[in-house]
C-alpha positions in Angstrom: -1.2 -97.6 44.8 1.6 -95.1 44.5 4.0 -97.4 45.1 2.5 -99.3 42.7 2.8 -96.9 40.1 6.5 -96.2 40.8 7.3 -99.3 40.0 5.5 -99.3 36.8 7.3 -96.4 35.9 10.4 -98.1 36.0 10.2 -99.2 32.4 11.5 -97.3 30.0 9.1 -97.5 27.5 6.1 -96.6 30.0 4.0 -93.3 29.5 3.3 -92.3 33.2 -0.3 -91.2 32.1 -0.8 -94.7 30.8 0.9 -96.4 33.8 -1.4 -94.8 36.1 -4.6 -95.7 34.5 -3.1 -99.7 33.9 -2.5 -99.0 38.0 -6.1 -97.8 38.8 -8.1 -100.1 36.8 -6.2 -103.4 38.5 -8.9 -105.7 40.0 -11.6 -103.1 39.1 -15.2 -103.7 39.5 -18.3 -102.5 37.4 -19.8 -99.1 37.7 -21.8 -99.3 40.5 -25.7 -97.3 40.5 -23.8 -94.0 42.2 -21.5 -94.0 39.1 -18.7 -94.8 40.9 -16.6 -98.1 41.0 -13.7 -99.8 42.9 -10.0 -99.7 41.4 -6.8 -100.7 42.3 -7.9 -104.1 43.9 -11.1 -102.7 45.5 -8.7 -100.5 47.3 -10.1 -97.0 46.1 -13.1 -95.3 45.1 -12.8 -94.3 41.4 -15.6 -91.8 39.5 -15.7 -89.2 36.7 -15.5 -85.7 37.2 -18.0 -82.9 35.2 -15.8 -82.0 32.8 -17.1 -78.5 32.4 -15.6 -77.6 35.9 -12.5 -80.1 35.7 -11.5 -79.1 32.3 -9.3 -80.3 30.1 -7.4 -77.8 28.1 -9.8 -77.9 25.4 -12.7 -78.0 26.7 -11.8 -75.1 29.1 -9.8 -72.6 27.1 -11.7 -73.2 23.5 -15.1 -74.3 24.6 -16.0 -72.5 27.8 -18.1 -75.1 29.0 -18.3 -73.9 32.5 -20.1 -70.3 30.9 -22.3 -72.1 28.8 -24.0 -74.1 31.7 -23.2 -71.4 34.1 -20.8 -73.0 36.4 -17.7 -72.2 38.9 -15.1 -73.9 37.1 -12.5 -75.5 39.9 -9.3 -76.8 37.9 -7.9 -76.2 33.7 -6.0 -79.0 33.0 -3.2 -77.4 30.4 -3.2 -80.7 27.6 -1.3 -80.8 24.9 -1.0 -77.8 22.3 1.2 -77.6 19.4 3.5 -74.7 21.4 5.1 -76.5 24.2 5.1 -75.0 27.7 5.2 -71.9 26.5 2.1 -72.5 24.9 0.4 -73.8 27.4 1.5 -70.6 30.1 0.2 -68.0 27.3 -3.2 -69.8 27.5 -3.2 -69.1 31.1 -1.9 -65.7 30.9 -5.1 -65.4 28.4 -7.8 -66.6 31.1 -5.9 -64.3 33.6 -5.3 -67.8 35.6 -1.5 -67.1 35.5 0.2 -64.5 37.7 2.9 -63.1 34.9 4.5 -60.1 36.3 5.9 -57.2 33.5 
């Protein structure tokens, strides 16, 4: 599937984000009664994550889903923001997720 991808990626004009998601859903079948279905030509096992513990920047840093049902969050995904990377570190630095030293 990788492999796949990399070639995708070749094109210029290909957002890898987009690219992967083209690469995942190839030969896909339906959602099956466990929630999950078969991507990438029945090759993998493909389901969605609870987004209050694999958070996307939003929902983690501005929400705080995972405190309002009371949960271990495991990853913060840092999404876009109108600062850049910089941005994106100071959030962390804000959650104390980001070792900054003085």
């Amino acid at each position: 599937m990788v492999e796949e991808w990399i070639k995708v990626l070749e094109k210029p004009d290909v957002w890898d984000q987009n690219a992967f998601n083209d690469v995942v859903r190839m030969g896909a079948t339906k959602s099956r009664e466990d929630g999950l279905f078969e991507g990438w030509n029945k090759q993998v096992n493909v389901g969605i994550l609870p987004a209050a513990q694999f958070s996307s920047g939003h929902v983690f840093f501005v929400q705080h889903k995972y405190e309002e049902f009371g949960l271990q969050p495991y990853v913060a995904h840092a999404t876009f923001q109108y600062s850049g990377t910089p941005g994106k570190r100071h959030r962390f630095r804000e959650a104390m997720l980001f070792e900054d030293p003085p």
